[in-house]
N, C-alpha and C positions, 0 to 999 in steps of 0.2 A: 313301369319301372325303368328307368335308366340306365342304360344298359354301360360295362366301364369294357374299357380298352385291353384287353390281354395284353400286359409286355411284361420283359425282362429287365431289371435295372441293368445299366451297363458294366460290363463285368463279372457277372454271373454267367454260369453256364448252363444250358437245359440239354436232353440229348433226346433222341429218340430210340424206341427200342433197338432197333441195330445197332446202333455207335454207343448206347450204352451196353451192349452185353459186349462189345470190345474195349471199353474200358474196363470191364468188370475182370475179363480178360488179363490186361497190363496188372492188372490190382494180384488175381492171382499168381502170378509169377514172381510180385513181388513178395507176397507173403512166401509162397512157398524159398526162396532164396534167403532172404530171413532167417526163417527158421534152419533154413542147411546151415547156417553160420550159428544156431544155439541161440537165438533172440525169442524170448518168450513176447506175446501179446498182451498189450494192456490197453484201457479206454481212457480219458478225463473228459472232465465238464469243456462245451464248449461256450460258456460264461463264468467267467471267472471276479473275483472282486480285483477292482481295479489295482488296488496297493499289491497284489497278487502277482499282475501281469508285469509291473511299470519297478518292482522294486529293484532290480537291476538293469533293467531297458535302457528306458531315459533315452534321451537324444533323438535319433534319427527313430524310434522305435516309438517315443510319446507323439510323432506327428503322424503317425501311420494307421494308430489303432481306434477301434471304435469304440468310444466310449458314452454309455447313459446312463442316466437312475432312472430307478423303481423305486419309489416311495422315497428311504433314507439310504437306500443302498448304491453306490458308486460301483458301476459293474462296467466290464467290458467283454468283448469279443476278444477269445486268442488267437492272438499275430505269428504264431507258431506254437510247436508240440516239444520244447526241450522246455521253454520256463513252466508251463503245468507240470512236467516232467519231474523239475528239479523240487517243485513243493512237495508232489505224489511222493516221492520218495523222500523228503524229509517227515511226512505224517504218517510213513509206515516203516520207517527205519527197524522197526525190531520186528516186522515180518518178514526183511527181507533177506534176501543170503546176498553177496557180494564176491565178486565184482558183477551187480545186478545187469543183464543183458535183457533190455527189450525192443522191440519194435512197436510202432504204432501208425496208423493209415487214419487219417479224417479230416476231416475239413476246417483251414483256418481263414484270417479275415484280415484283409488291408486294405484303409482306405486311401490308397494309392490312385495313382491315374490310368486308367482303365485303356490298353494301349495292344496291339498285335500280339498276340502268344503271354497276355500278363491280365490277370484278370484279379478282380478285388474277394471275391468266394473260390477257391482254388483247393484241392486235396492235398494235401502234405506225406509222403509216405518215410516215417524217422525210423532210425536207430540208432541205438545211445548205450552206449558201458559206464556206467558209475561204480565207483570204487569207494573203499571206506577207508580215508585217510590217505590212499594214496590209490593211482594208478599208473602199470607199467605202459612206457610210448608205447610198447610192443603193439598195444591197442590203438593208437594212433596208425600206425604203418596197417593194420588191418583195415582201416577205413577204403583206402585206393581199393582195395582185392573185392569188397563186396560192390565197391562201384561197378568195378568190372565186373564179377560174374554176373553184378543184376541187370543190365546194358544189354550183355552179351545173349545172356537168356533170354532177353525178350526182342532178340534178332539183330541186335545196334552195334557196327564193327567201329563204323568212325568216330571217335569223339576222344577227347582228350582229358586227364583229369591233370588240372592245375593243382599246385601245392604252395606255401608259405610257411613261417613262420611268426604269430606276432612280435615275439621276442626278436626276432629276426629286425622287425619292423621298430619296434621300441627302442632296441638296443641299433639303430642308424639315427633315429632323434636325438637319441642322448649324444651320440656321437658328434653330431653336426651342431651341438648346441640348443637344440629345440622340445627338449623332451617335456620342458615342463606345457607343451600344448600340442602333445600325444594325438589325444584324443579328435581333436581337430584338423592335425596332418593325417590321422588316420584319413579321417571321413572322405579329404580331397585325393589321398590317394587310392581311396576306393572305387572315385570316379575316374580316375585315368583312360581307362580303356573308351567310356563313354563321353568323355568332354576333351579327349587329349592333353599332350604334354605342356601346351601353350597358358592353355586355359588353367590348368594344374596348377604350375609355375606362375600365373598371375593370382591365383587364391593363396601362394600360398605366401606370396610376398604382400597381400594384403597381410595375412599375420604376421607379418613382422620379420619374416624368414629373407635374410640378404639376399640378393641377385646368384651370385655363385654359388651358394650354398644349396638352394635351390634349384638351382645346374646339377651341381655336384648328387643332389639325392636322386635326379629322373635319370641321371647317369646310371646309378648303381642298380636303381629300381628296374631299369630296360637292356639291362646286360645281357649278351649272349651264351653267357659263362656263369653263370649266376653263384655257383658254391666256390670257382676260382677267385670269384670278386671280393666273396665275403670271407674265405681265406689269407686274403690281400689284407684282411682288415682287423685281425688275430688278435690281440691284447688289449686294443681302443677302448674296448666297452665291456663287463662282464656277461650285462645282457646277450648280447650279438655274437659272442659266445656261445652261452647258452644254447640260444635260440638254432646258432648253426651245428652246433653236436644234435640236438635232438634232429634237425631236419637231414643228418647224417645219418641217425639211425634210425629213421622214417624211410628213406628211400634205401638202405643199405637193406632192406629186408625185403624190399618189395618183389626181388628175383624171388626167392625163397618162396612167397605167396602166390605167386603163378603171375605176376601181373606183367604183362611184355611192356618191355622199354617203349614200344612207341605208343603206348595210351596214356603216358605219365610225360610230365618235366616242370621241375621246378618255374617256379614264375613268383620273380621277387611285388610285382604287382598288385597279388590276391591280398586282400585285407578283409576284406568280407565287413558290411556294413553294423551288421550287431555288435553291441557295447562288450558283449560279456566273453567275448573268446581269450584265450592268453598264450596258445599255442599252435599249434598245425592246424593250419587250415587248408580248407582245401574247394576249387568249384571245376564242375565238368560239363562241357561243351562240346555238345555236337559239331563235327567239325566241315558240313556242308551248311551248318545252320547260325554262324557264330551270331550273325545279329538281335537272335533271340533271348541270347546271353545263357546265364548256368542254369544246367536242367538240375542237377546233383550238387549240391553243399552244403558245409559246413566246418567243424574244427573240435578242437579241445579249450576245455572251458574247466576253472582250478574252484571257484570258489558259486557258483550258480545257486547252490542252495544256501550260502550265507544268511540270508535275510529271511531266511526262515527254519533254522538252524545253527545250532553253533559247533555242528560235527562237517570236520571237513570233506566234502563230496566231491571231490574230482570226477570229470567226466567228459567223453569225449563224444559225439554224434554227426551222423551226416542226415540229410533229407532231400529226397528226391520229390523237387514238384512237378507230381502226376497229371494233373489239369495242363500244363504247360506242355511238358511230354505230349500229351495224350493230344492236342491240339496242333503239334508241329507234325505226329506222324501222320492225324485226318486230313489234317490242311498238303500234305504234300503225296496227299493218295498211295501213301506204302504201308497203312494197315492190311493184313493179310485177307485180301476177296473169302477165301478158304476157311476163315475163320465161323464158324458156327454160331449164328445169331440168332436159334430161334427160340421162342420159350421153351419147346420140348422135342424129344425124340420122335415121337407119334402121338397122332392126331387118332382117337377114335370114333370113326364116324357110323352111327347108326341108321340103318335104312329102314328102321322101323319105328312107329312110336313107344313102345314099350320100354323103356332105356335100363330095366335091369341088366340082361347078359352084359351091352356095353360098360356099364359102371363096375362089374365085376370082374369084365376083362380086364379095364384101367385098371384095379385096384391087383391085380396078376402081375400085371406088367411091373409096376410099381414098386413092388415087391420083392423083383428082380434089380431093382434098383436101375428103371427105365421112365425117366420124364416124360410124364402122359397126361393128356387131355380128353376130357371128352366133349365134342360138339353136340349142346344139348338142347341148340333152338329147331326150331321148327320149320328148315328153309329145306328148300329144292338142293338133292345131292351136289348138283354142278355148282351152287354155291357153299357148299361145304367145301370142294375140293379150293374152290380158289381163296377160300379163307384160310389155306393151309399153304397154300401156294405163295400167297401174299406174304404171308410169317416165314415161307422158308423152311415149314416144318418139312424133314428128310421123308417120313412115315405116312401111310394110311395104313387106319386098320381099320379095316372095311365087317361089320357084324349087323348081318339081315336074320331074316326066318331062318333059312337053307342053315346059316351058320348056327344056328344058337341049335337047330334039331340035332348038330352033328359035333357042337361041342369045337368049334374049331373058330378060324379067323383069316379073311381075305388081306394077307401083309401084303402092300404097295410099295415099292420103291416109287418115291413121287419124283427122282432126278431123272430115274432111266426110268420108267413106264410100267416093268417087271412086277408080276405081282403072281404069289403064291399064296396057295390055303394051307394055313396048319394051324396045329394046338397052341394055345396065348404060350407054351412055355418052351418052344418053338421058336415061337416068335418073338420073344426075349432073349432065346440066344444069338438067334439071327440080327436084332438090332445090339446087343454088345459086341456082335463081332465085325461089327460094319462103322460102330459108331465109336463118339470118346476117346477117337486117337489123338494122343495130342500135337495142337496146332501152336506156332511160334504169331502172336500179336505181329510181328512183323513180317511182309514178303520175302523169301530170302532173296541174298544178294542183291540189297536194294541201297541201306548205308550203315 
């Protein structure tokens, strides 16, 4: 037989047991954060019919995703968890209560190019407020707050959440003349940060956009004053208007929310690459790691369920890519050594062949609600211990003859060496009271 080559396609990620039970880790923390803000959990398909994924995409989004058939069916991979979002909730609109709060953690798909901290299989971890006919910004300014609690909770001081407005952005095209190719100034001013002001300025006069005009917009877009500028700009345009009351009372609330002035500041730059946003947006940045770009974003989005719906869904969400995260804090060795990686509490090892008592002290333990194993092959004890050792497991619970005649149990401390006989319920308290304190994914005081 021909034997084939183990690999990974590029882009994908594999872990091993360690670094994945500290991703599993970050994952908790996000859920649990979530949920302190009232975001209930929901699942969707991660194949979807393509007219599904693509019907308000389009653009920078039809080049990214994967797309096959089966048989006569046109399917794809989803490229993110707000457009399944926006259908899931227009095919259950009368089950649901509104303004509907959920969260969602899984895995989405881009066929991008597979580069440092950006990978084409990646976790997405959303949450999204949709409203029925209407929603208050109020919900928009609450986006920054769960940025931060959920950063800070998982040990992360430095980083910064950018903000925008697309209205903001729309209502400067119309201004300067260019609005009727929105869409397109968008796109190049989405690259700014990554191809510069030169190169910006030369895409953008390929469209058509004069020399000064195109001055004039990396002017306004790179300001250091950014809501004095667009104050400067007060009647010009309704949109830009608009766009600047609401990014007034986005950030006018954020004190209010707990969120300290230096993990925020507007940034007329952010546009955010998806078609379908129409107001605040927002991306957040590690601020010893900018070249990895945004761990955290997203925006407010007016009409998402349209096209499969004719009830209007406002809505607004952020999404933190976990894979990305979870890659910049292994790659720069400030996931927390301390963190608890092993399949279980204790290891039950038997020194005798007979394996009832063992399987019935596991099943004690267990019961106490203590992650137990029992080692049930037939190897020399010292290789029991160092299959325990090797996993990391904290525990031995050592059950021979002597033990099982006397109803009891040799607990080991396998870090310090310590080891006591008592009853398995005992020894359940002894391992709740030692173990399952909780750990922060991150080292403290590290960034």
């Amino acid at each position: 037989m021909e034997r084939i080559k183990p690999r990974t396609l590029s882009g994908f990620m594999e872990l091993l047991p360690g670094p994945q039970a500290r991703m599993d880790a970050v994952l908790d923390v996000l859920r649990r954060t979530y949920a302190l803000y009232g975001f209930t959990s929901i699942d969707t398909p991660v194949i979807e019919p393509a007219e599904v994924l693509l019907a308000k995409g389009g653009g920078e989004t039809e080049k990214q995703i994967y797309r096959f058939t089966k048989g006569d069916s046109d399917l794809a991979l989803r490229f993110d968890l707000t457009v399944p979002l926006a259908k899931y909730v227009a095919m259950n609109y009368g089950q649901l209560a509104f303004p509907f709060r959920r969260y969602q953690i899984g895995k989405v798909y881009r066929g991008e190019r597979a580069q440092r901290g950006r990978f084409r299989e990646f976790y997405q971890a959303d949450i999204d407020v949709i409203g029925d006919g209407s929603l208050d910004v109020a919900n928009e300014a609450e986006m920054p707050a769960i940025i931060c609690q959920t950063l800070r909770n998982l040990g992360l001081e430095r980083f910064c959440i950018r903000m925008n407005n697309r209205k903001v952005l729309n209502g400067l095209f119309e201004y300067l003349g260019i609005g009727g190719q929105s869409a397109a100034v968008m796109t190049a001013v989405d690259k700014l940060e990554k191809i510069g002001p030169e190169k910006v300025k030369a895409i953008l006069e390929e469209l058509g956009m004069a020399p000064e005009k195109a001055e004039e917009l990396l002017e306004i877009l790179r300001s250091a004053e950014p809501i004095a500028t667009l104050e400067a700009l007060a009647g010009k345009c309704p949109a830009l208007d608009q766009g600047l009351a609401e990014l007034k009372a986005v950030t006018g609330l954020l004190p209010g929310l707990g969120v300290p002035e230096d993990k925020w500041r507007v940034d007329l730059t952010i546009a955010r690459g998806l078609d379908y946003y129409t107001g605040t947006v927002y991306e957040t940045v590690l601020t010893d790691y900018p070249e990895v770009g945004s761990v955290c974003s997203g925006g407010r989005y007016d009409d998402l369920a349209g096209y499969y719906t004719d009830k209007k869904l406002p809505g607004v969400g952020l999404s933190i890519g976990v894979t990305r995260l979870f890659y910049i804090l292994q790659e720069q060795g400030i996931l927390n050594d301390e963190l608890p990686t092993a399949p279980c509490d204790a290891l039950v090892i038997p020194l005798e062949e007979d394996l009832d008592y063992a399987v019935r002290c596991a099943a004690a333990l267990r019961a106490e609600g203590v992650r137990t194993q029992v080692y049930a092959e037939k190897k020399k004890t010292k290789a029991k211990f160092a299959y325990a050792d090797k996993l990391a497991i904290p525990y031995a619970v050592v059950v021979g003859e002597s033990e099982r005649a006397a109803g009891t149990v040799g607990l080991k401390d396998l870090r310090s060496g310590g080891q006591v006989t008592v009853s398995c319920g005992e020894a359940a308290a002894i391992l709740r009271e030692n173990l399952n304190k909780p750990v922060r994914p991150v080292k403290e005081k590290t960034i």
